[in-house]
C-alpha positions in Angstrom: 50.4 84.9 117.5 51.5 83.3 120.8 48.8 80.6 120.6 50.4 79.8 116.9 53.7 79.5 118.2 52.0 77.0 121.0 50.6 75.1 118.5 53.7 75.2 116.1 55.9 74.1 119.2 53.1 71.6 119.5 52.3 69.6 116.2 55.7 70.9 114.3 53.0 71.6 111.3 54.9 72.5 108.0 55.4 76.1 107.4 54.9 77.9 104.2 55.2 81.2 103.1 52.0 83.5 101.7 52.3 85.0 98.2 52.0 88.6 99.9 55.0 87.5 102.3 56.7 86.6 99.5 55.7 90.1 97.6 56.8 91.8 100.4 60.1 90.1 100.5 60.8 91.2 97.1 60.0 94.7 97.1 62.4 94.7 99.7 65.3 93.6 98.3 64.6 95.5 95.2 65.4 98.5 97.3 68.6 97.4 98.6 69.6 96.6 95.6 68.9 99.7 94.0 70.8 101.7 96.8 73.8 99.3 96.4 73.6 100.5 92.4 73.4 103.7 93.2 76.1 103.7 95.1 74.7 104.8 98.7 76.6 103.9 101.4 74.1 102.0 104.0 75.3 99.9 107.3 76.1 96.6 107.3 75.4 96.2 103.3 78.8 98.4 102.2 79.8 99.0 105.3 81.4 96.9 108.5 79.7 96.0 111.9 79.7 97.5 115.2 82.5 99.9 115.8 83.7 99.0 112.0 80.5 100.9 110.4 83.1 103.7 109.2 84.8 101.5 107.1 83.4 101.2 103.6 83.3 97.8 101.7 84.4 97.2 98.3 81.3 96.0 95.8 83.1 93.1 94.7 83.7 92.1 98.6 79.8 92.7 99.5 79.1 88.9 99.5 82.4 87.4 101.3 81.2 90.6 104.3 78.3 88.4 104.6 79.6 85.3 104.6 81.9 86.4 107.2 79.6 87.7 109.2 77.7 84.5 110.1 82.0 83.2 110.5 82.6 85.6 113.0 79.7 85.7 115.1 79.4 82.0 115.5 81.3 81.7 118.5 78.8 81.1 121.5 79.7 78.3 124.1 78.3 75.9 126.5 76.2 73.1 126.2 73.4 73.4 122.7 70.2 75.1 123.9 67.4 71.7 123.2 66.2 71.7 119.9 62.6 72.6 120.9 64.2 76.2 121.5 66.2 76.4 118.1 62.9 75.3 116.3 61.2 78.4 117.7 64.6 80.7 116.6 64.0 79.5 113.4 60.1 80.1 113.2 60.7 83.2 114.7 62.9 84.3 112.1 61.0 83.3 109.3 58.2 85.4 110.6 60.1 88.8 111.2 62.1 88.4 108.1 58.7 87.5 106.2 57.0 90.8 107.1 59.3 92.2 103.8 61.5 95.1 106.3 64.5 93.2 106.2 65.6 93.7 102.6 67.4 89.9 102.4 67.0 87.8 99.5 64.0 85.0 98.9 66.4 82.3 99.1 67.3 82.9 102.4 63.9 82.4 103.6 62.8 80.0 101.8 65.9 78.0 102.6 65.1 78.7 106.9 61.7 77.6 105.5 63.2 74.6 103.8 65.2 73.3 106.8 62.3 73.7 109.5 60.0 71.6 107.7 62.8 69.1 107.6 62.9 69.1 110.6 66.7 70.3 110.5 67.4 72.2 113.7 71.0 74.0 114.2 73.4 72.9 117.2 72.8 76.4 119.0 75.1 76.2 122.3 73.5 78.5 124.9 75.6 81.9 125.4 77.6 84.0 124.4 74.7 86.7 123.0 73.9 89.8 125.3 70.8 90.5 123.5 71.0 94.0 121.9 72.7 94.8 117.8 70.4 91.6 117.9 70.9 87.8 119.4 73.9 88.1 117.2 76.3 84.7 118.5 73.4 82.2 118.9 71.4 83.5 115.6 74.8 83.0 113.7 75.0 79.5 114.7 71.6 78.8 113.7 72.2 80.3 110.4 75.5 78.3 109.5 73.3 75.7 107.8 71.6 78.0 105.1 75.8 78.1 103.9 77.0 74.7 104.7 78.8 74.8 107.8 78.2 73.7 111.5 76.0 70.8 112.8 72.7 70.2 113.2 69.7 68.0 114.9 69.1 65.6 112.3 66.8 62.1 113.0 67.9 62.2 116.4 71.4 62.6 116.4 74.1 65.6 115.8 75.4 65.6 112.3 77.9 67.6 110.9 76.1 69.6 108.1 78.2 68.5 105.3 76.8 64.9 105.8 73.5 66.2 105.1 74.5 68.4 101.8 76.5 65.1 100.2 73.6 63.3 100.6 71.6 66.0 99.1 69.1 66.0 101.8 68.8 69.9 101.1 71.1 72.8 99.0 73.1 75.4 100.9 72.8 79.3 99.0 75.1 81.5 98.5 74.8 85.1 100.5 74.0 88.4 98.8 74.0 92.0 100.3 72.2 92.2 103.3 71.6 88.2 103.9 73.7 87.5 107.0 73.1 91.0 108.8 69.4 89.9 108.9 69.7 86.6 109.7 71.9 87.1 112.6 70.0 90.9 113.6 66.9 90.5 116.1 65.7 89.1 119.4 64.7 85.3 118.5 67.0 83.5 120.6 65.4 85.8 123.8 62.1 85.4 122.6 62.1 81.5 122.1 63.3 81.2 125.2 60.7 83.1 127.1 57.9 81.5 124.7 59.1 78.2 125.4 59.0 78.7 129.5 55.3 80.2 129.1 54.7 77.3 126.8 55.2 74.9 129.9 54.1 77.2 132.3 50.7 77.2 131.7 50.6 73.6 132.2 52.6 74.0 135.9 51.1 76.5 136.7 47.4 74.5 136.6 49.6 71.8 138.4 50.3 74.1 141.2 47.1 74.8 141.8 46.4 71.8 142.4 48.9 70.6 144.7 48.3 73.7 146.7 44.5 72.1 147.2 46.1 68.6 148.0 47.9 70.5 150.6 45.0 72.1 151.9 43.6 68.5 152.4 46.5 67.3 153.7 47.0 70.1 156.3 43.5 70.2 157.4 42.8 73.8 156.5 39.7 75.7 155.9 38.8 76.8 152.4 37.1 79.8 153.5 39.5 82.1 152.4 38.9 80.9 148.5 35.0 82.4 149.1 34.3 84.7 146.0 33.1 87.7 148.2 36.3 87.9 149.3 38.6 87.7 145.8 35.6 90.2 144.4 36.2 93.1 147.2 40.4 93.2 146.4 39.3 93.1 142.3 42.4 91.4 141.2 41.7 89.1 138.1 44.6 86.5 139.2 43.6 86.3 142.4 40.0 86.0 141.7 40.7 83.2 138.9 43.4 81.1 141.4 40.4 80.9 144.0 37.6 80.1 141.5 40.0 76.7 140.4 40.7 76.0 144.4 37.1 75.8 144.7 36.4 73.6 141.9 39.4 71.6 142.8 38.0 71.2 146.4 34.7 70.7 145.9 33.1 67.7 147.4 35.7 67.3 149.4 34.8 65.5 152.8 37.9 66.2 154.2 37.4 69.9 154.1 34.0 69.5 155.6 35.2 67.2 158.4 36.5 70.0 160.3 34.3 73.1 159.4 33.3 73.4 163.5 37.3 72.7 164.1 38.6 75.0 167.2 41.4 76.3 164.7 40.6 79.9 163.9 43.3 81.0 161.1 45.8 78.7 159.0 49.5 79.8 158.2 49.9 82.6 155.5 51.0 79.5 152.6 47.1 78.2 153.0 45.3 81.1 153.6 46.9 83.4 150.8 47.2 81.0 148.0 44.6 83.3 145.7 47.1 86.4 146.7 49.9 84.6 145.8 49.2 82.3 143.0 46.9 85.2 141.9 49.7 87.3 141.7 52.1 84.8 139.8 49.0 84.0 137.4 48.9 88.0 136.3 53.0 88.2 135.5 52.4 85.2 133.5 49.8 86.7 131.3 51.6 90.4 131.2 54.6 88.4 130.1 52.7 86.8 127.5 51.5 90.4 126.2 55.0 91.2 125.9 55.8 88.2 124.2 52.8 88.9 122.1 54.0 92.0 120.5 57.7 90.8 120.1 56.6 87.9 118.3 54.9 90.0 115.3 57.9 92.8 115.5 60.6 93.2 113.7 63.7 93.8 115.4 66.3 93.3 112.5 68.6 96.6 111.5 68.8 99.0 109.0 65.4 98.4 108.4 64.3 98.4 105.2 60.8 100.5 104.2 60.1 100.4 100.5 56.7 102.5 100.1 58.9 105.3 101.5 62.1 104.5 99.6 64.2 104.4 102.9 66.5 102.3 104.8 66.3 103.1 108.5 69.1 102.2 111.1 67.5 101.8 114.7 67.6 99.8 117.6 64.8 97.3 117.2 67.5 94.7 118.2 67.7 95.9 121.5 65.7 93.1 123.7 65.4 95.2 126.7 61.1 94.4 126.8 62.7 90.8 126.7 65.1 90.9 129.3 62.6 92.8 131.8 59.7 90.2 131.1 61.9 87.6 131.7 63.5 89.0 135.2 60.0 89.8 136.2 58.7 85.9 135.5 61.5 84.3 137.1 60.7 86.4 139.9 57.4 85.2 140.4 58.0 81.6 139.8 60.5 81.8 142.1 57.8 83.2 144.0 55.4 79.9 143.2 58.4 78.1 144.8 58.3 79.3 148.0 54.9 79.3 148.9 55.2 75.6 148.1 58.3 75.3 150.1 55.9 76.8 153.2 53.0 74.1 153.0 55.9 71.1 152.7 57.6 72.2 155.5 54.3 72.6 157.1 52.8 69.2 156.3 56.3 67.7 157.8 56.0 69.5 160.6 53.8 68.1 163.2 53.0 70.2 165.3 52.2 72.4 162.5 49.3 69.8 160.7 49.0 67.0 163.3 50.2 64.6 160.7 53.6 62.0 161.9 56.9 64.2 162.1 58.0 64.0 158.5 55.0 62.2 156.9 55.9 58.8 158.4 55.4 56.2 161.2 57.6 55.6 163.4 59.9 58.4 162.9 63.5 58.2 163.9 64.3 55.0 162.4 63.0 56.1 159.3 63.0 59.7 158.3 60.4 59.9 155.5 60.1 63.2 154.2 62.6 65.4 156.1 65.3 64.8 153.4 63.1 65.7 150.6 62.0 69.2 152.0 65.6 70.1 152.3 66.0 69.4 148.6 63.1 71.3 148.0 64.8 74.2 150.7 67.4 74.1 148.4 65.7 74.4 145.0 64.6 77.6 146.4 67.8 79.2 147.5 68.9 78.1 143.9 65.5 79.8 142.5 66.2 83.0 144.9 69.7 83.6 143.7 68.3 83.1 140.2 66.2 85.9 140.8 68.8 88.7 140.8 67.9 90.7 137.6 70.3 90.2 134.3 68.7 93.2 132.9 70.8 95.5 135.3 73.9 93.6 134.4 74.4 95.8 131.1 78.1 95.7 129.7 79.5 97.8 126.9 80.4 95.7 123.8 82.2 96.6 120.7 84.3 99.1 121.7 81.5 101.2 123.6 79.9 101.5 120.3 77.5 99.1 121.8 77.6 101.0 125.1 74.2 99.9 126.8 72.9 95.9 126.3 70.0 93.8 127.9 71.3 90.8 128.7 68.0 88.9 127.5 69.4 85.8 126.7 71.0 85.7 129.9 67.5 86.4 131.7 65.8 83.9 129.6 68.1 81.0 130.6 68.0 81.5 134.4 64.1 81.5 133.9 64.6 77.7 132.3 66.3 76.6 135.4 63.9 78.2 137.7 61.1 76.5 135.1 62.9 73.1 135.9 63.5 73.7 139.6 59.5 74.3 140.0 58.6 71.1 138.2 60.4 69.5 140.8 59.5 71.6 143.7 55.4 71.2 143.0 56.3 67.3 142.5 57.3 67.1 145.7 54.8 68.7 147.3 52.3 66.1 145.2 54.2 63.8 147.0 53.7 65.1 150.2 49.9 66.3 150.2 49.4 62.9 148.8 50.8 60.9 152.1 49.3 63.6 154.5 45.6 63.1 152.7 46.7 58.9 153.4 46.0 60.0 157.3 42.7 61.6 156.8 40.7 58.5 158.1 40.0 57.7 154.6 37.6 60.4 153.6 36.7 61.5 150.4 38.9 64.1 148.3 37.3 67.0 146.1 36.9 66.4 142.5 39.9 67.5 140.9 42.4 66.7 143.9 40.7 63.2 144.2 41.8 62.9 140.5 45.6 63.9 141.3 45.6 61.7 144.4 44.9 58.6 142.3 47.0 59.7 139.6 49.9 60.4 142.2 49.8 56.8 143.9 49.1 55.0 140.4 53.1 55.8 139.8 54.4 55.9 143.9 53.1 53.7 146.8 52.4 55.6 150.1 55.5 55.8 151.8 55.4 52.9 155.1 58.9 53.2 155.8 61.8 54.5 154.1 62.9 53.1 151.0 64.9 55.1 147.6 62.7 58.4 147.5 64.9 59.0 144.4 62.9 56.5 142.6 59.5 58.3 143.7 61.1 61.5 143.0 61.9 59.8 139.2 58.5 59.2 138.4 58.1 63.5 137.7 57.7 62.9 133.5 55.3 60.0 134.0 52.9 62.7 136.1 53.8 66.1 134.0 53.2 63.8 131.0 50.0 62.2 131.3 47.3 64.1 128.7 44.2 62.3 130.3 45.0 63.0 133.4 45.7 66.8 132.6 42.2 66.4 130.2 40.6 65.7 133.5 41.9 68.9 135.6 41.4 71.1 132.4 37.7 69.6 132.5 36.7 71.1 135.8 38.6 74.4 135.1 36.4 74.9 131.7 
C-alpha cells in the first residue's frame, strides 16, 4: 500500500470506490442505524465527545452533534500544511473509511471521493492536533468542505468554499449519525506526514550516497573500507546495500586509483564509516516504512463499527503512538545523515585535513570560499539536533484528563519535515563542495555515477575562482533535486 500512496502522490490518478467497498460501507451504516432505532445508547452517535460521553443526545439533535463537531474541532493554527500533505489526508481517509468499520454514511465518502478527484484540497493549518481520540483539529478542517464551510486549494489559489458551491463546481451533504465522528477520528494527518517525508526520502537518501562518494574523491580517501568481505562479516542489510552503491558509484574512478600506494594509512571516521552510518539510516527508513505500511491499511476511527458480529466497539485505534515513535526515530537518523555530511565538509575545507586550498579556494584570505557555507551547514545541524528531542515523550492530558495519555504524532511528523528540508540543503552543499575539491584532482577521471553528478553539478554552478554570491549557487538546489534524467542515470547503476 505504501508504493500506491507513492504513486497516488505521484500521478494524482482519479480514485474510485469498489462495489465491495461500497457493500461494506452499507452494511455498516445499516447497523448504526439500527442501534440508533433501537434506542442504544453508543459514543459519539447519541452521546457527546471526550469528557461529555455521559451526556445523552436528543434523536432529533443527532445531526446538528455532527455538524458541530466538525465546528468545534476546526480550530488548528499556523501556517496550511502544503497541499501535497492534505491530498494524502484525504486519500487516507477514503481508504480507512472504505474498509466498511466506520458506520458513516455513502455520501460522505463519495463526497471525499468527489473532491480529490477535483483536485479540491482543504486549507489544513499545521497544529493544533496531539494525535490520539484521532488527528481530531486538522481532520476537521479537512472535512469542512464535505458541509460548505472553510477554504480550499482550488486551480492554484485559496478560495473560500462557498465560491466553489455557487458555482456549482461540486454539492456539499448534509451530516447523519456517526458522519463527523469518522471523518475527524483516525491518524491521517500523522500518517501523511510521515508518508510524505519517506516519499522524498528515498530520493535524498540515493543523493546522499552519492555526495558521500564525491567526497571520497574529493578528500582523496581509500575505498577499501566499502569491500563486500567486510559489509558481509557485520551482516547488516543497510550497511551492506550503502557499500554495494559506493562501489558502483566509484567505480572507474581514477582518482581513487591514483593514490592506492598513498602513505595514508586510515581516513577520518565520516569516510571510512559511511556503510555503518548510511547503512544504519537506510534500515530506520525501511522499518519506518513497515510501520507506515500497516497504518496505512488500518483503521483507526472509534466506536468501531463490526457488522458480521452485530457490535459497535469503542477502542483506541486513534491513538498514533506507532506514528509518533516512527517519526522520532526517522528524524533521528536523518539528523544522523546530517552530521556525517557536516564531517566530510568540514574536512574537505580543512586543509590540512584533505590537502585541498583552506576553504576550497585560491588565494584564501581575500576571498573566503567555502568557510561561510560550512557554518550554515554547522548550523542546519544544531537546528536538526534540537529537532531530534522526541515529541512522543511530550504526552499532555486533554479533555479534562479523560484523554489522560497522547502521542504527539503530528508534532513528531512536522519536526521530521524541517529536518527533511534542512538535509536537502545540507547534502547540496556538500555537492557543492566535493564538486570544487574533485576540480583539484589534476583532472582525472571520476567513477561512473559520481562523474554523472559532477557534470550535472557544474552544468547549474561554475567552479568557484574567487568569491562571488554563494546564495545564488546555493539557489540552484530544485534545478539538481529536480532533474529526472539525471536521477534516471544514478537509479541506472543502482539497478
Amino acid at each position: 500500500m505504501i508504493e500506491k500512496a507513492f504513486e497516488f502522490l505521484q500521478s494524482r490518478e482519479s480514485v474510485t470506490l469498489s462495489p465491495t467497498a461500497l457493500a461494506k460501507i452499507d452494511k455498516a451504516r445499516r447497523l448504526v442505524l439500527d442501534f440508533i432505532g433501537q434506542g442504544k445508547t453508543i459514543y459519539g452517535i447519541n452521546t457527546g465527545f471526550g469528557k461529555l460521553a455521559a451526556v445523552k443526545i436528543e434523536p432529533h439533535e443527532l445531526a446538528e452533534l455532527q455538524v458541530n463537531l466538525l465546528y468545534s474541532h476546526a480550530c488548528a493554527v499556523g501556517e496550511p500544511i502544503n497541499s501535497d500533505i492534505v491530498a494524502l489526508m484525504m486519500w487516507l481517509k477514503i481508504q480507512n473509511l472504505s474498509q466498511g468499520y466506520s458506520g458513516c454514511s455513502r455520501a460522505v465518502i463519495e463526497t471525499l471521493v468527489e473532491l480529490l478527484n477535483k483536485k479540491i484540497y482543504p486549507v489544513v493549518p499545521r497544529r493544533g492536533s496531539v494525535g490520539a481520540s484521532g488527528d481530531l483539529a486538522p481532520l476537521a478542517h479537512m472535512c469542512l468542505p464535505l458541509i460548505g464551510e472553510g477554504e480550499v486549494y482550488y486551480q492554484g489559489k485559496i478560495v473560500p468554499v462557498q465560491e466553489l458551491v455557487e458555482k456549482k463546481v461540486y454539492q456539499p451533504i448534509s451530516l447523519g449519525p456517526k458522519d463527523g465522528l469518522s471523518l475527524i477520528n483516525g491518524t491521517q494527518y500523522s500518517t501523511a506526514l510521515l508518508l510524505y517525508t519517506l516519499y522524498h526520502i528515498r530520493q535524498i537518501f540515493t543523493l546522499a550516497e552519492l555526495a558521500a562518494a564525491m567526497s571520497v574523491e574529493a578528500a582523496l580517501a581509500t575505498d577499501t573500507p566499502f569491500r563486500s568481505e567486510i559489509q558481509d562479516i557485520r551482516r547488516q542489510k543497510g550497511q551492506q546495500i550503502v557499500a554495494q552503491h559506493m562501489r558502483r558509484f566509484l567505480k572507474n574512478s581514477e582518482i581513487v586509483q591514483s593514490h592506492v600506494n598513498c602513505n595514508k594509512v586510515q581516513d577520518p571516521y565520516s569516510f571510512r564509516c559511511i556503510p555503518q552510518v548510511l547503512g544504519s539510516v537506510l534500515d530506520t527508513i525501511w522499518f519506518v516504512e513497515d510501520i507506515v505500511e500497516r497504518e496505512i491499511q488500518a483503521v483507526t476511527d472509534n466506536p468501531l463499527v463490526f457488522p458480521d458480529q452485530g457490535e459497535i466497539l469503542s477502542g483506541g485505534n486513534f491513538h498514533a503512538e506507532p506514528l509518533a515513535l516512527a517519526a522520532d526515530y526517522l528524524t533521528i537518523a536523518l539528523t544522523e545523515l546530517g552530521n556525517i555530511s557536516e564531517r566530510r565538509i568540514s574536512i574537505l575545507s580543512d586543509t590540512t585535513m584533505s590537502g585541498l586550498p583552506a576553504f576550497l579556494v585560491d588565494t584564501g584570505g581575500v576571498n573566503s570560499g567555502f568557510m561561510i557555507a560550512h557554518v550554515t551547514v554547522a548550523a542546519l545541524c544544531a537546528e536538526n539536533r534540537t529537532l531530534s528531542h522526541p515529541a512522543a515523550v511530550e504526552s499532555i492530558p486533554t479533555s479534562a484528563n479523560q484523554e489522560d495519555h497522547v502521542s504527539m504524532a503530528p508534532n513528531a511528523g512536522l519536526k521530521l519535515l524541517q529536518v527533511l528540508e534542512n538535509i536537502r540543503q545540507i547534502i547540496w552543499i556538500e555537492f557543492l563542495s566535493a564538486a570544487q575539491g574533485i576540480d583539484y584532482r589534476k583532472n582525472l577521471a571520476s567513477g561512473d555515477g559520481t562523474k554523472i553528478a559532477y557534470r550535472k553539478v557544474r552544468s547549474l554552478v561554475k567552479h568557484l575562482s574567487k568569491d562571488r554570491l554563494l546564495i545564488e549557487d546555493l539557489r540552484k538546489i530544485d534545478d539538481f533535486y529536480n532533474d529526472a534524467e539525471f536521477l534516471r542515470k544514478i537509479y541506472s547503476l543502482l539497478n
